[in-house]
Legacy VTK file of the C-alpha trace (Angstrom):
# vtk DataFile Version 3.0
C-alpha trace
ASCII
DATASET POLYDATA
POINTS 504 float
-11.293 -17.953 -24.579
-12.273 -14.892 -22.618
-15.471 -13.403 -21.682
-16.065 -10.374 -24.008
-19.760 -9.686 -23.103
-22.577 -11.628 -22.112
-23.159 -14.868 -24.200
-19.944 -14.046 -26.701
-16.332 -15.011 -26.441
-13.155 -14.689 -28.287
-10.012 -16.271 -28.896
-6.949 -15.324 -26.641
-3.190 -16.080 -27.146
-1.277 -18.131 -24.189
-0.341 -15.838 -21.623
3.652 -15.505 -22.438
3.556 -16.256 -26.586
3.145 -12.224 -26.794
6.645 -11.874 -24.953
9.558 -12.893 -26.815
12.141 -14.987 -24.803
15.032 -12.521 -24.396
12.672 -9.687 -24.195
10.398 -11.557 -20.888
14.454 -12.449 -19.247
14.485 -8.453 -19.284
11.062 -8.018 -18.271
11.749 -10.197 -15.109
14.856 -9.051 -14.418
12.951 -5.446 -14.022
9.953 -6.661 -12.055
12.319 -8.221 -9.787
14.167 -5.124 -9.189
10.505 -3.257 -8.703
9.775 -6.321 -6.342
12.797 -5.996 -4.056
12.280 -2.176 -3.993
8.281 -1.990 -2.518
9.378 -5.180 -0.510
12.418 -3.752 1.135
11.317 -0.244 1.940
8.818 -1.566 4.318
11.557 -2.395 6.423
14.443 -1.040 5.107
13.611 3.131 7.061
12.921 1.334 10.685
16.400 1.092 11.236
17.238 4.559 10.298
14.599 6.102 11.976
15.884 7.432 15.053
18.379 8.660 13.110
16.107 10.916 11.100
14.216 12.161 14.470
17.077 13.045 15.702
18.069 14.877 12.968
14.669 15.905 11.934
13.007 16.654 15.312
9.422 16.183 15.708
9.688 13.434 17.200
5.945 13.336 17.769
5.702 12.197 14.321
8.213 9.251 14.720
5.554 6.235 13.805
3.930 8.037 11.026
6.919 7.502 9.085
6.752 3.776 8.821
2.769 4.077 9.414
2.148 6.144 5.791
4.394 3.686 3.766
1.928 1.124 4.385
-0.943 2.503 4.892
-0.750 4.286 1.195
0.588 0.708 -0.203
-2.859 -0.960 1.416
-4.881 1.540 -0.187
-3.678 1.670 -3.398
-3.245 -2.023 -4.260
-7.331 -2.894 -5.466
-6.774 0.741 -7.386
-3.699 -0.036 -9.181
-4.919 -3.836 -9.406
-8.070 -2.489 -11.370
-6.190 0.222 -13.301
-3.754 -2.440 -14.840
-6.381 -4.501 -16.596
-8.035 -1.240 -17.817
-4.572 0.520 -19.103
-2.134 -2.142 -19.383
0.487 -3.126 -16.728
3.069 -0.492 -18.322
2.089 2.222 -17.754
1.430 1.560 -14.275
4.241 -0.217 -13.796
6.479 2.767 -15.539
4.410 5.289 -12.897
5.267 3.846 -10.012
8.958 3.103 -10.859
8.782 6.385 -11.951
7.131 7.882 -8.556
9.326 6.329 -6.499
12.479 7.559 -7.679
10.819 11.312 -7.606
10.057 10.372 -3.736
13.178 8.515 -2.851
15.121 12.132 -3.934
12.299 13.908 -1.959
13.313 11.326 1.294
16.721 12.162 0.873
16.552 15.970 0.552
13.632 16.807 3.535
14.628 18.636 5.959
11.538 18.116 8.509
9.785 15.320 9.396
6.451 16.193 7.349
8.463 16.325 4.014
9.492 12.868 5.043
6.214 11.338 6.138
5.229 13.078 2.418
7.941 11.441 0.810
6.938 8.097 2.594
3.444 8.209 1.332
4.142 8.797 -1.956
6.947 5.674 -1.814
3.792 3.821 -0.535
1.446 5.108 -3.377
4.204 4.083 -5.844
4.608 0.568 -4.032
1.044 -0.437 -4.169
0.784 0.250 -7.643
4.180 -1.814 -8.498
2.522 -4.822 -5.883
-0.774 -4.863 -7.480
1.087 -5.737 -11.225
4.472 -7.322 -10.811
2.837 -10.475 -9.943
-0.332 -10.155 -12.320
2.746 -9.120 -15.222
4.192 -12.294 -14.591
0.412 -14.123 -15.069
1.131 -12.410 -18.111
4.316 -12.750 -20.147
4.761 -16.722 -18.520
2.279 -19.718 -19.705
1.009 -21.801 -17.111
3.168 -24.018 -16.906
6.198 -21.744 -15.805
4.090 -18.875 -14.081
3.400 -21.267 -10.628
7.641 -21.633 -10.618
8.446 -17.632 -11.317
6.012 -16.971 -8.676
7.401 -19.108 -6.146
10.771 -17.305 -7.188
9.051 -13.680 -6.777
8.082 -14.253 -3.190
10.913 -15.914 -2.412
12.808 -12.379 -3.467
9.989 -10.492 -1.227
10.866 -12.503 1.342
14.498 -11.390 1.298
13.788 -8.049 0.657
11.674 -7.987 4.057
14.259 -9.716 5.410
17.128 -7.619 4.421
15.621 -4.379 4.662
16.581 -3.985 8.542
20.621 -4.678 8.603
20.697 -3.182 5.357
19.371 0.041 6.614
21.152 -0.069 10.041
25.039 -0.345 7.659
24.190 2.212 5.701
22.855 4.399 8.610
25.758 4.000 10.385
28.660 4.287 7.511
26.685 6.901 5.378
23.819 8.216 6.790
20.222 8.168 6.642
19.755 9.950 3.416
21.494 6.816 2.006
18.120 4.834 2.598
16.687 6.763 -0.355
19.579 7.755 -2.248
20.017 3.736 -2.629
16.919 3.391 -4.355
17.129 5.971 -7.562
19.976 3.380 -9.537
17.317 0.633 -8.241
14.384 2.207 -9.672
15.926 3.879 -12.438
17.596 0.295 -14.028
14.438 -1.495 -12.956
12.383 1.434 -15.185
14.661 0.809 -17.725
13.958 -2.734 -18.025
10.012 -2.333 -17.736
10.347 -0.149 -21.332
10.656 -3.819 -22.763
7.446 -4.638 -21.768
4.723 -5.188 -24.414
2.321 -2.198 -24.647
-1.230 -3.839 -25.047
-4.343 -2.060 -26.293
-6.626 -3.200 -23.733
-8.787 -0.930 -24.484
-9.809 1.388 -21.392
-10.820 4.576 -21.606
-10.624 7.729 -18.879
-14.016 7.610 -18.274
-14.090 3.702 -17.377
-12.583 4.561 -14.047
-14.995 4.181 -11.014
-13.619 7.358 -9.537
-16.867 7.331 -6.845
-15.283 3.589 -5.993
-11.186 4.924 -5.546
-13.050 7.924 -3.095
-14.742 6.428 -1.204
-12.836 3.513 -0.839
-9.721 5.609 -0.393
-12.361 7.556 2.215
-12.927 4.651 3.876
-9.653 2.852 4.394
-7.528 5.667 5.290
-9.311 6.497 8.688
-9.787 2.965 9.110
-6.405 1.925 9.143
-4.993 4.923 11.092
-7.486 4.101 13.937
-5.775 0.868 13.875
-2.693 2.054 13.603
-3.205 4.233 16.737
-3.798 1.105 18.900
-0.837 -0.104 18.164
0.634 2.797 19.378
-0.822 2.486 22.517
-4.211 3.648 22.400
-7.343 1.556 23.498
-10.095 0.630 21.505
-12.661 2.036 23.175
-10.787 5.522 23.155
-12.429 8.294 20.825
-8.846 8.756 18.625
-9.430 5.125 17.713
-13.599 4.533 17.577
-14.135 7.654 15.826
-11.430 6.637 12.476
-12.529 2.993 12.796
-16.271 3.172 12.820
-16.177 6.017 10.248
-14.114 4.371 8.112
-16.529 1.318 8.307
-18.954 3.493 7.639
-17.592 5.267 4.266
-16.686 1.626 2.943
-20.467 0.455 3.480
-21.242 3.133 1.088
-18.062 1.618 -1.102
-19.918 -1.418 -1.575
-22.982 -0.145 -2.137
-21.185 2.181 -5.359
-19.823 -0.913 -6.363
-22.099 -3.262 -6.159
-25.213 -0.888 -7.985
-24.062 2.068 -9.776
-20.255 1.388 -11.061
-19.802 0.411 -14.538
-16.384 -0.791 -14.148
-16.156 -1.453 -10.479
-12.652 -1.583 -8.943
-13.982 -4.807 -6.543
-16.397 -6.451 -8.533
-18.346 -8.237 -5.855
-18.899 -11.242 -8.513
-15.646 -12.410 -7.912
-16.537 -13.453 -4.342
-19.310 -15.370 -5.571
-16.523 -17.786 -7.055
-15.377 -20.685 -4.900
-11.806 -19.942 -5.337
-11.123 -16.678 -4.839
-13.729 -16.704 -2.041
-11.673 -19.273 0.144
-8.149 -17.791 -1.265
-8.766 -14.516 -0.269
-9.627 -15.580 3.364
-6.617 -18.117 3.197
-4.287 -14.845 2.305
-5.471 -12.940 5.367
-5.334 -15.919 7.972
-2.112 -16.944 6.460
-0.249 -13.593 6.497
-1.579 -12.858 10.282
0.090 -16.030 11.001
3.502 -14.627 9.445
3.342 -11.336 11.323
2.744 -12.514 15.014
5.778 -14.601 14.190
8.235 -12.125 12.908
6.917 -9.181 15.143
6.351 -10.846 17.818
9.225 -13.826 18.152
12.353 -10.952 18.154
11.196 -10.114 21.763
9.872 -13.316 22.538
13.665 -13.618 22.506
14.706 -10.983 24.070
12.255 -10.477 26.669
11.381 -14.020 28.082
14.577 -15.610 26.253
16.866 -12.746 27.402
19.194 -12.401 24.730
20.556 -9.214 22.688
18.867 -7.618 20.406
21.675 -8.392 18.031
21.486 -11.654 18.710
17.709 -12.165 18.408
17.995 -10.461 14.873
20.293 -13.351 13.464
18.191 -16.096 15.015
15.136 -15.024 12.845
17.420 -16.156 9.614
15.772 -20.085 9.820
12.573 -18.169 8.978
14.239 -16.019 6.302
15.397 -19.034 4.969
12.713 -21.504 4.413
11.076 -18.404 2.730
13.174 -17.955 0.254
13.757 -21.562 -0.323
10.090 -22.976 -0.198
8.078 -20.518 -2.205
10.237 -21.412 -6.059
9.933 -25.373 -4.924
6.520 -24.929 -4.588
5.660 -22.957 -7.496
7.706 -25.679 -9.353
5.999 -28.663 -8.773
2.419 -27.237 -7.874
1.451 -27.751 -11.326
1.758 -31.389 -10.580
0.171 -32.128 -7.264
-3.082 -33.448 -8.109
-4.780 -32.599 -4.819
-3.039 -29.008 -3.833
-6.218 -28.186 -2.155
-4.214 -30.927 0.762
-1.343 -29.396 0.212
-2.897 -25.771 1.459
-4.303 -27.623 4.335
-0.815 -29.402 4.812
1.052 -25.641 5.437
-1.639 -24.478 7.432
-0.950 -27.753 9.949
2.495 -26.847 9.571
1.679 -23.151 10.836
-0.552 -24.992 13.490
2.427 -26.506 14.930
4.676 -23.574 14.552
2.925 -21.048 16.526
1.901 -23.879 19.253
5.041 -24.466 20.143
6.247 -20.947 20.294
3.088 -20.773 22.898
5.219 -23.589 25.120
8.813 -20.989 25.285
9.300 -20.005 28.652
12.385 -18.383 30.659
15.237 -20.970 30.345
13.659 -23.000 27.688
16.771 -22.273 25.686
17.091 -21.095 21.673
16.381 -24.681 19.867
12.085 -24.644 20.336
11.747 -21.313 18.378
14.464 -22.007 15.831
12.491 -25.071 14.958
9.351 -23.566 14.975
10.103 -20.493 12.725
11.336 -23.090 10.440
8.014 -25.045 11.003
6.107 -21.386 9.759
8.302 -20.784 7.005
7.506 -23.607 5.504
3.945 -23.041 6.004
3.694 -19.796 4.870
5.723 -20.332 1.884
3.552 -22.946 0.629
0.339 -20.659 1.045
1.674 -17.582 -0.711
2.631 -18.980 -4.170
-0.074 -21.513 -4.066
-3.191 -18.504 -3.680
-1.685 -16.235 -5.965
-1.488 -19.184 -8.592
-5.052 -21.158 -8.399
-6.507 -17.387 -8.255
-4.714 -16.160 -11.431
-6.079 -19.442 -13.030
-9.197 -19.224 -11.861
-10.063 -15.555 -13.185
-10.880 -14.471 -16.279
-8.003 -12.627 -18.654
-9.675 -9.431 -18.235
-10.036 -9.618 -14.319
-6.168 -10.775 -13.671
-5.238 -7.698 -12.030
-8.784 -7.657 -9.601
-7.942 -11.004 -8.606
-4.514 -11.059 -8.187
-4.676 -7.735 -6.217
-7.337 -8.923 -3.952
-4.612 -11.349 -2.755
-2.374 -8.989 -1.752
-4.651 -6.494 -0.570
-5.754 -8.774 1.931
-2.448 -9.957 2.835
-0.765 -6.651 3.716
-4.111 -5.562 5.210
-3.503 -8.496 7.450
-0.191 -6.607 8.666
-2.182 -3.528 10.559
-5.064 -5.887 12.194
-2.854 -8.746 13.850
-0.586 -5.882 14.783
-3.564 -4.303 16.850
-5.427 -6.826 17.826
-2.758 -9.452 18.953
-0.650 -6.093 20.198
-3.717 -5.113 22.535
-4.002 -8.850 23.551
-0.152 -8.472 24.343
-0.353 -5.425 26.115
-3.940 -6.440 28.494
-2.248 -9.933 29.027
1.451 -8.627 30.095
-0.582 -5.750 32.562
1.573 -3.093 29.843
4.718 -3.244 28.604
7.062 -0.904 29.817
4.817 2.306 29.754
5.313 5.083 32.083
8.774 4.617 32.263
8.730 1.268 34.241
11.114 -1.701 33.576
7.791 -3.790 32.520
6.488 -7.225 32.598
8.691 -9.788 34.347
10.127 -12.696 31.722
7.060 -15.083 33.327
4.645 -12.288 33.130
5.417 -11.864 28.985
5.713 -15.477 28.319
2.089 -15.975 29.184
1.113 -12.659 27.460
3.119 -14.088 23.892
1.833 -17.685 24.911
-1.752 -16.312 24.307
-0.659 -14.367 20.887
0.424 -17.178 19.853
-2.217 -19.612 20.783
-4.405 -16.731 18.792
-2.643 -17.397 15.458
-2.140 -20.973 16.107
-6.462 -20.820 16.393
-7.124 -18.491 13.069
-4.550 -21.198 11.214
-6.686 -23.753 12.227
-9.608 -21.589 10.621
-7.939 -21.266 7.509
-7.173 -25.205 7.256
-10.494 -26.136 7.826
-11.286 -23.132 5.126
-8.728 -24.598 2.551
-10.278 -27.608 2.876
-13.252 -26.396 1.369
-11.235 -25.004 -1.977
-12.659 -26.704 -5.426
-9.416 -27.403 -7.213
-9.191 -26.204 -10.901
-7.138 -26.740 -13.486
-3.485 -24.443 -13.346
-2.905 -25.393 -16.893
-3.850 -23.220 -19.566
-5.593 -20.463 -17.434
-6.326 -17.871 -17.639
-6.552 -17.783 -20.922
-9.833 -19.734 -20.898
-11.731 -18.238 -17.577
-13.199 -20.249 -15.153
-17.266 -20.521 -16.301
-18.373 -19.872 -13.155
-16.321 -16.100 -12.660
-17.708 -15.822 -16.817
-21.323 -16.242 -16.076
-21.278 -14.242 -13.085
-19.443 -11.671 -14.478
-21.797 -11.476 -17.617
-24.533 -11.770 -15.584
-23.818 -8.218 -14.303
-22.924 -6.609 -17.271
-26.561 -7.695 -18.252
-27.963 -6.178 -14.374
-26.120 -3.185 -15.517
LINES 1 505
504 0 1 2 3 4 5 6 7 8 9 10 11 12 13 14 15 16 17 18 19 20 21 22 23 24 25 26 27 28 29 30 31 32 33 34 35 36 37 38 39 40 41 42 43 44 45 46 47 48 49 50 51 52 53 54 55 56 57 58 59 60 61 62 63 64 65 66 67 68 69 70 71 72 73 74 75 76 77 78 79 80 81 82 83 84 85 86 87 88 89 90 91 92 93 94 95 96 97 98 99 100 101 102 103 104 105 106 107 108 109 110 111 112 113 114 115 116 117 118 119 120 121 122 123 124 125 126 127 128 129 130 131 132 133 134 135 136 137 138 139 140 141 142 143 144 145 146 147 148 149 150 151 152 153 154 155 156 157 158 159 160 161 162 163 164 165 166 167 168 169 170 171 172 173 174 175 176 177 178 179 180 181 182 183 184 185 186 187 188 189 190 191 192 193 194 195 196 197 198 199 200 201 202 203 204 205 206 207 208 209 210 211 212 213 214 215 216 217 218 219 220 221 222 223 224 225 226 227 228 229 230 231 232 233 234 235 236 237 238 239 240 241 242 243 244 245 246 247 248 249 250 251 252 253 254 255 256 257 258 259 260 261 262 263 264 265 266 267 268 269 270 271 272 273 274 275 276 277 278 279 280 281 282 283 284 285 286 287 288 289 290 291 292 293 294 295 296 297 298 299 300 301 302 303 304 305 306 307 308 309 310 311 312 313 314 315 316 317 318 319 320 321 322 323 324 325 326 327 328 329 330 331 332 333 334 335 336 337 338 339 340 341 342 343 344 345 346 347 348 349 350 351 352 353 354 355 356 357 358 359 360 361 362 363 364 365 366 367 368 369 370 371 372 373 374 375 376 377 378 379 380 381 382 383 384 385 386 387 388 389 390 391 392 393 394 395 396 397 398 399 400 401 402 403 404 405 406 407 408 409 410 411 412 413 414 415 416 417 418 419 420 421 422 423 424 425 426 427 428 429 430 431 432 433 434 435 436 437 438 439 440 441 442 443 444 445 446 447 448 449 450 451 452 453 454 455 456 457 458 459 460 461 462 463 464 465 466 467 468 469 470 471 472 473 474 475 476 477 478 479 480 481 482 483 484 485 486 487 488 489 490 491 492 493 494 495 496 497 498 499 500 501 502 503
């Protein structure tokens, strides 16, 4: 049953019986492709980029490179999340397959660095839209029972990509060039575009004028100047500089005004606030956030934990993050497989954020001569954590939403977790750098291996606190049923979402 108005429902087939078997093998084969291509480009150009600025010049615009990937992706997630349940996840899908291989050729071709940083956003435009409906396709073309497993499987293949994207870029930098980075990704995009065609087109019955254009403005408005403030700090700036107060506090400003468009005037909102009003995707979204800070103080922080306090190459402190590469890709399918069956999963969110508790604790204890073993086992330790958390949100959320909403909710989820990536970055980096008395800057040798063990020991101590947060958090999760959702919505996210139809 799904909500269809206020007080009426209708009846709605199993998520997957629309798909036919050999036709959902191609469908995921494609999404996976799309998956492995917004996942990997995040890291995939860092490698390359000096590369390019040599090449390029303007080497002033170095950062903004990687910065407009994500910052476009972040932006464009709740959009393309909203835009999916209006117009199907095809022809969003097909767009931003589409986009990107128009943008990778763009990459490939520039010959300055704004064409790139161009070329970048529009990869990052095209990636949010493929994040916010691979994983709410899947909710999709899989019942219940398998969906919890191919998710698990799908973020174990992000995790890779993430993973991957660095040496992969740095070979074929070095054997073929940087153009290679992009030229890479046209037989990706095109094969993965190819399989998406298979997808079932669905009359879901949005029209042009359904979209809350106020809402994508001046959300877009807000976010945008909000994030590059943020990104700014991590680029050295302080907070309480005007380059970063002015973007931050405007952008705050523009997305009060967001919520106030969305909350009274939009007829189809992209955010409907409703949805927070709803147990779990109230706690889930704040478990995504806490979570995926949690992941990035480890894996941006731990390669010069290594080298820095550790003192080892930076070769060398690349291949010693694979235990963490590993237990993502291994726990995230194990979990979606047998989450179905844990009758208390709301303990087994708490369990992984314990686990991420005593991961990031005892990376606070590495000091000079501690020697390799204490962060191998505690990257593990995280791995596991995180892998647990990231399957398990995306699933009770997609469950506990109605049909019509799948995209909103499963978009929130990863809006919030790459949102996380920009935030952690500047406030545990400015942490970092006030802690360590600067590292490195005006051409000095910076902070002595003691000096930048205590700086990382209070990073770390930082995410070991918000984990605690988001166990204590979990805890408060009312479990729902996985099986046979979404098909029938939760009643709570129906009458709350009726109830403002009727306001409206």
């Amino acid at each position: 049953m799904t909500a269809t108005g206020a007080g009426t429902t209708a009846e709605t087939p199993e998520p997957g019986a629309e798909a036919p078997p050999a036709a959902r093998h191609i469908i995921t084969a494609g999404a996976l492709l799309a998956l492995i291509l917004s996942s990997m480009d995040v890291s995939i150009v860092g490698t390359a980029l000096p590369r390019m600025a040599a090449d390029l010049g303007a080497l002033s615009l170095y950062s903004w490179v990687g910065v407009s990937y994500g910052m476009a992706a972040a932006v464009v997630i709740p959009i393309g999340g909203k835009l999916g349940d209006l117009f199907g996840r095809k022809p969003l899908l097909m767009a931003g397959l589409g986009g990107f291989v128009l943008a990778s050729l763009l990459g490939a071709l520039a010959q300055n660095m704004a064409l790139l940083i161009v070329a970048r956003t529009v990869q990052g435009v095209c990636a949010g839209l493929l994040t916010a409906n691979i994983f709410t396709l899947i909710g999709e073309i899989y019942t219940a029972e398998r969906r919890a497993q191919i998710q698990g499987v799908f973020f174990s293949v992000a995790g890779l990509g993430m993973v991957a994207g660095p040496p992969l870029g740095g070979v074929i930098t070095d054997n073929w060039g940087w153009p290679w980075v992009f030229w890479i990704n046209v037989p990706l995009a095109a094969l993965a575009l190819l399989a998406v065609t298979a997808v079932p087109f669905k009359q879901v019955g949005g029209r042009w004028q359904d979209i809350d254009v106020l809402g994508v403005l001046t959300l877009s408005a807000g976010l945008v100047p909000l994030l590059f403030g943020l990104s700014l700090t991590g680029d050295g700036h302080a907070w309480g500089s005007p380059e970063v107060l002015g973007p931050v506090l405007g952008g705050l400003m523009v997305l009060g005004v967001f919520c106030l468009v969305e909350s009274r005037y939009a007829r189809q909102p992209l955010v409907p606030f409703e949805l927070f009003k709803v147990n779990q995707v109230a706690v889930l979204v704040v478990v995504s956030f806490l979570s995926a800070v949690a992941m990035m103080g480890t894996t941006f922080y731990v390669p010069l934990l290594y080298q820095g306090v550790l003192g080892v190459s930076a070769t060398y402190s690349g291949s010693l993050l694979i235990p963490l590469a590993v237990a993502m890709m291994v726990v995230p399918p194990l979990t979606g497989k047998y989450l179905p069956s844990v009758p208390h999963y709301r303990y087994l969110g708490a369990a992984a954020f314990a686990l991420l508790v005593v991961g990031l604790v005892m990376l606070s204890r590495v000091r000079p001569g501690s020697g390799d073993w204490m962060p191998l086992l505690a990257m593990v330790i995280v791995g596991i954590g995180v892998g647990i958390i990231f399957p398990l949100t995306t699933t009770v959320v997609q469950s506990a939403v109605p049909l019509e909403l799948l995209g909103v909710g499963t978009s929130q989820i990863q809006f919030w977790r790459t949102f996380a990536s920009p935030v952690s970055i500047a406030v545990l980096g400015t942490l970092l750098s006030t802690r360590a008395g600067g590292l490195g800057s005006g051409g000095g040798s910076g902070p002595s291996p003691e000096r930048l063990a205590d700086g990382l020991s209070d990073v770390f101590m930082v995410g070991a606190v918000l984990a605690a947060i988001g166990l204590v958090i979990t805890l408060f999760l009312k479990e729902i049923p996985l099986r046979g959702a979404p098909a029938k919505p939760r009643p709570a996210v129906e009458s709350e979402v009726a109830a403002s139809k009727d306001a409206t």
